[in-house]
Phi, psi and omega in degrees: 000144186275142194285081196328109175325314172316314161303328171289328193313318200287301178307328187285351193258298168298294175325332185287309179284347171257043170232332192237334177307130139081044169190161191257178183310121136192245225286333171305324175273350144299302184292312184288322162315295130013287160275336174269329144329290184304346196259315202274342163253356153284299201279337181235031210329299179298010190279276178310013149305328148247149201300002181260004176283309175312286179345293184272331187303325207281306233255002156287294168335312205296305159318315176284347173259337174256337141316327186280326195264343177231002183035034174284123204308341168299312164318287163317314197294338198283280204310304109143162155309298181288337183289321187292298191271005161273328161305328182265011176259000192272083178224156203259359147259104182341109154316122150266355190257093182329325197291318193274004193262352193266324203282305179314357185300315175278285198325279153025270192289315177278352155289319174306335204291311182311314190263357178285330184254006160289319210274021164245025173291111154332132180288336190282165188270349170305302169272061215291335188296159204273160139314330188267333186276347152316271195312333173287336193250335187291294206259281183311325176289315171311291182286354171278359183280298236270289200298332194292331183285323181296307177289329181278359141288339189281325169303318183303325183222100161342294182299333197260331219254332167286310168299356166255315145338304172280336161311294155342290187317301193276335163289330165306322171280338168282326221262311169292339172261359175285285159311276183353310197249038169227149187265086209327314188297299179313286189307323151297284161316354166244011122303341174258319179299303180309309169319307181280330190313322176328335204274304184280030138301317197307108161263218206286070197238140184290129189231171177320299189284279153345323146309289201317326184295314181286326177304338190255145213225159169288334182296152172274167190216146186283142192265122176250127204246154165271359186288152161271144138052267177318258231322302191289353181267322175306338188284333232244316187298318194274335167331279206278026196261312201292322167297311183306303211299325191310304168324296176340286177315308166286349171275311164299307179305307192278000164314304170283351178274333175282324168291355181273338174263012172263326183298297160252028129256332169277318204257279173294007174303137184256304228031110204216013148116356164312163195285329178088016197271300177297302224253336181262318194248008161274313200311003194275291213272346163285301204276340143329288192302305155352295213260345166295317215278341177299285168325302205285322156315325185283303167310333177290296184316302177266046210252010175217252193275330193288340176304335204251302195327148177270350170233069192249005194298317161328293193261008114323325187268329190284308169301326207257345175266327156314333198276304190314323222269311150319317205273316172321333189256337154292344164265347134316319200273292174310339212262296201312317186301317189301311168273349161301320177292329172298303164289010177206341150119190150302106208245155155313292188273322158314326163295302160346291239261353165288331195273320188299310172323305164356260202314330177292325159330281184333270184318310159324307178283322163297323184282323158283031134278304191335298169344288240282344204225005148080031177274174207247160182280005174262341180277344154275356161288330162318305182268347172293290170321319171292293167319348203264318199264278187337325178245000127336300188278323130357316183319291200307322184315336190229167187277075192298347196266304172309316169287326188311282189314258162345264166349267209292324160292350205261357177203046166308333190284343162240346192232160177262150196264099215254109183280350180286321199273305183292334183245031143275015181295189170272166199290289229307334169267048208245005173258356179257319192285314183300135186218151203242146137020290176302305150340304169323299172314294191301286160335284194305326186284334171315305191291306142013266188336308209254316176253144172287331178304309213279156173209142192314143158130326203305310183312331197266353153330285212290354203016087178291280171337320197272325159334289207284350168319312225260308182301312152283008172295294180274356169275317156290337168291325178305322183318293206311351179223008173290144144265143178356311201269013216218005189290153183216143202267342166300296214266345142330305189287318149328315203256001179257351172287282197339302180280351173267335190262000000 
């Protein structure tokens, strides 16, 4: 006999709140991550049959197990993230586009609710009505009868309308003694719990963005117009007549911005103590935008027939070297990020902006296979998406705070060490962060030596020392009263450095 979807729904509910009530993230979010796996391949055999189903199952698990060992706020969000496209992965023809299985995620999820209270329809064949359609004609229907009838006497009559007041009066007060023994907070969190548990309710079902998904092929396909013959080939000449000049045009340009940017940033950059404000984050983040709006031209031009023209070989050769011409100004764009970390250490978003260059390749290189192989505009969403998650989920494996920490004090004698920013880590770098006197001294004075802005004396601005004091003062304390479930395997490892130095 099939096992009723409502009960894991339940267990998965229950399981949540006595994993997350009354206690914060770490090792709890792993055992859930876990088990919902482990629910979702008994109960559900066929889910992880196709491979983009695999893909996000590994990298929920993963995130969720690697939440436990760093306890990182990215991490989680990653995690999830993935939780969000397993729900929207639930179709009854497998999704290949990683983007439509994220947008089906809400229609999805207002499906589960729907199939979370079908799965409590009596089994017998005698009894074919749903419990709930019951529970509307027994109980709801009386009562909405019941109230429309209170109000419509009470506007009618003054006197009925004060005796239901007092009526009112004595029930509030019941209502209120009542709540005293119940634990709102309890009652939330096994409401959020219930929100995910809704997945294993969800069953298989087809929506709009899964036709679309299944309808759409990676090939471009020549589009046949009722127009004649002339008129489309004339549409198609001034198309490409407009593109080769546009390309044309845009080649020379960025031609010359890479040589002004090989010229003064690869060769002649100097560092001279300046901050690096302009030339790394607007100017980072302009030529960032550059090179998405550089893709979306390019999808535009080659996004029907023109693909087909017999004479498109020009603004072919024009694209593909616009494509080359970018990937060079994405590695411009790293070289700049590269001496900001060098004068200035390691960041959140200076890592960001190595992986997002990454993904900007990427998307540079699908669009020459798109060109060159004739692909459809679903297919680079396809594979851009996929690529997107895959180094999201990549991200998490390592303990960037640890590196962040380590790194940047590890190379005080050339970069300045920004103490507002270092003595904001997460407690878990907090055996990296702790400086001994000397240490202070020996740091401050390189930097003295080496950036110009800092002047001795700075730690004790920033009153550094007594922060991270203070902070492991209270890191320990917490550990000392966490619970088991509440364990992160970094701050373990923290507080036995902590308690051996």
């Amino acid at each position: 006999m099939k096992f009723p979807s409502y009960l894991v729904t339940l267990f998965a509910t229950v399981l949540f709140v006595i994993l997350f009530f009354e206690k914060s993230l770490g090792l709890n979010v792993a055992i859930y991550g876990v088990i919902t796996i482990v629910l979702l391949v008994t109960f559900k055999t066929t889910f992880f049959k196709p491979v983009l189903n695999k893909i996000v199952g590994i990298g929920f698990l993963m995130t969720s197990v690697l939440y436990y060992l760093f306890a990182s706020p990215f991490t989680l969000s990653i995690s999830i993230l993935s939780f969000i496209l397993l729900i929207g992965l639930h179709v009854s023809v497998p999704f290949r586009n990683l983007f439509y299985a994220l947008l089906n995620a809400m229609p999805n999820h207002i499906l589960s609710i729907q199939d979370f209270f079908r799965s409590f329809r009596l089994r017998k064949k005698n009894k074919r009505n749903s419990g709930i359609s019951k529970l509307m004609r027994v109980i709801f229907l009386p009562l909405f009868v019941i109230f429309l009838f209170v109000a419509l006497y009470s506007m009618g009559s003054s006197f009925f309308s004060d005796a239901i007041g007092q009526v009112g009066v004595v029930l509030s007060k019941a209502i209120r003694r009542v709540t005293q023994y119940i634990d709102i907070v309890a009652v939330f969190i096994a409401l959020i719990g219930l929100w995910f548990a809704m997945i294993h309710s969800l069953g298989f079902q087809s929506t709009s963005l899964s036709e679309s998904d299944a309808n759409s092929s990676d090939l471009l396909t020549h589009i046949k117009t009722n127009i004649k013959s002339r008129f489309r080939n004339m549409d198609l000449m001034i198309e490409h007549k407009s593109g080769v000049f546009l390309f044309a045009v845009l080649c020379l340009l960025i031609s010359m911005l890479l040589f002004l940017e090989i010229k003064n940033v690869w060769i002649n950059f100097q560092w001279e103590g300046q901050l690096l404000k302009e030339m790394v984050h607007e100017g980072t983040y302009i030529l960032i935008v550059a090179i998405l709006v550089s893709m979306v031209i390019t999808i535009y031009y080659f996004r029907k027939n023109l693909n087909f023209y017999k004479g498109n070989r020009l603004i072919k050769n024009l694209a593909y070297l616009w494509m080359g011409l970018n990937s060079l100004l994405v590695i411009s764009v790293f070289v700049r990020n590269a001496y900001y970390i060098q004068h200035f250490g390691l960041a959140y978003k200076r890592i960001g902006v190595v992986f997002f260059l990454l993904l900007c390749l990427i998307g540079l290189f699908t669009l020459v296979i798109k060109i060159g192989k004739v692909k459809s505009i679903f297919y680079v969403v396809r594979t851009n998406s996929l690529a997107a998650y895959i180094t999201l989920v990549a991200l998490c494996i390592v303990n960037w705070d640890g590196i962040i920490a380590k790194y940047n004090f590890a190379h005080y004698k050339t970069a300045f060490v920004h103490l507002p920013f270092m003595s904001n880590l997460s407690d878990k770098t907090l055996p990296y962060l702790k400086l001994t006197d000397d240490q202070i001294v020996e740091i401050e004075t390189k930097q003295v030596e080496k950036i110009p802005f800092v002047k001795r004396g700075y730690f004790k601005e920033e009153n550094y020392k007594a922060k991270i004091d203070e902070r492991i003062r209270k890191f320990k304390l917490d550990q000392k009263n966490r619970h088991w479930l509440e364990s992160v395997w970094a701050e373990e490892k923290a507080l036995n450095l902590l308690n051996q130095g």
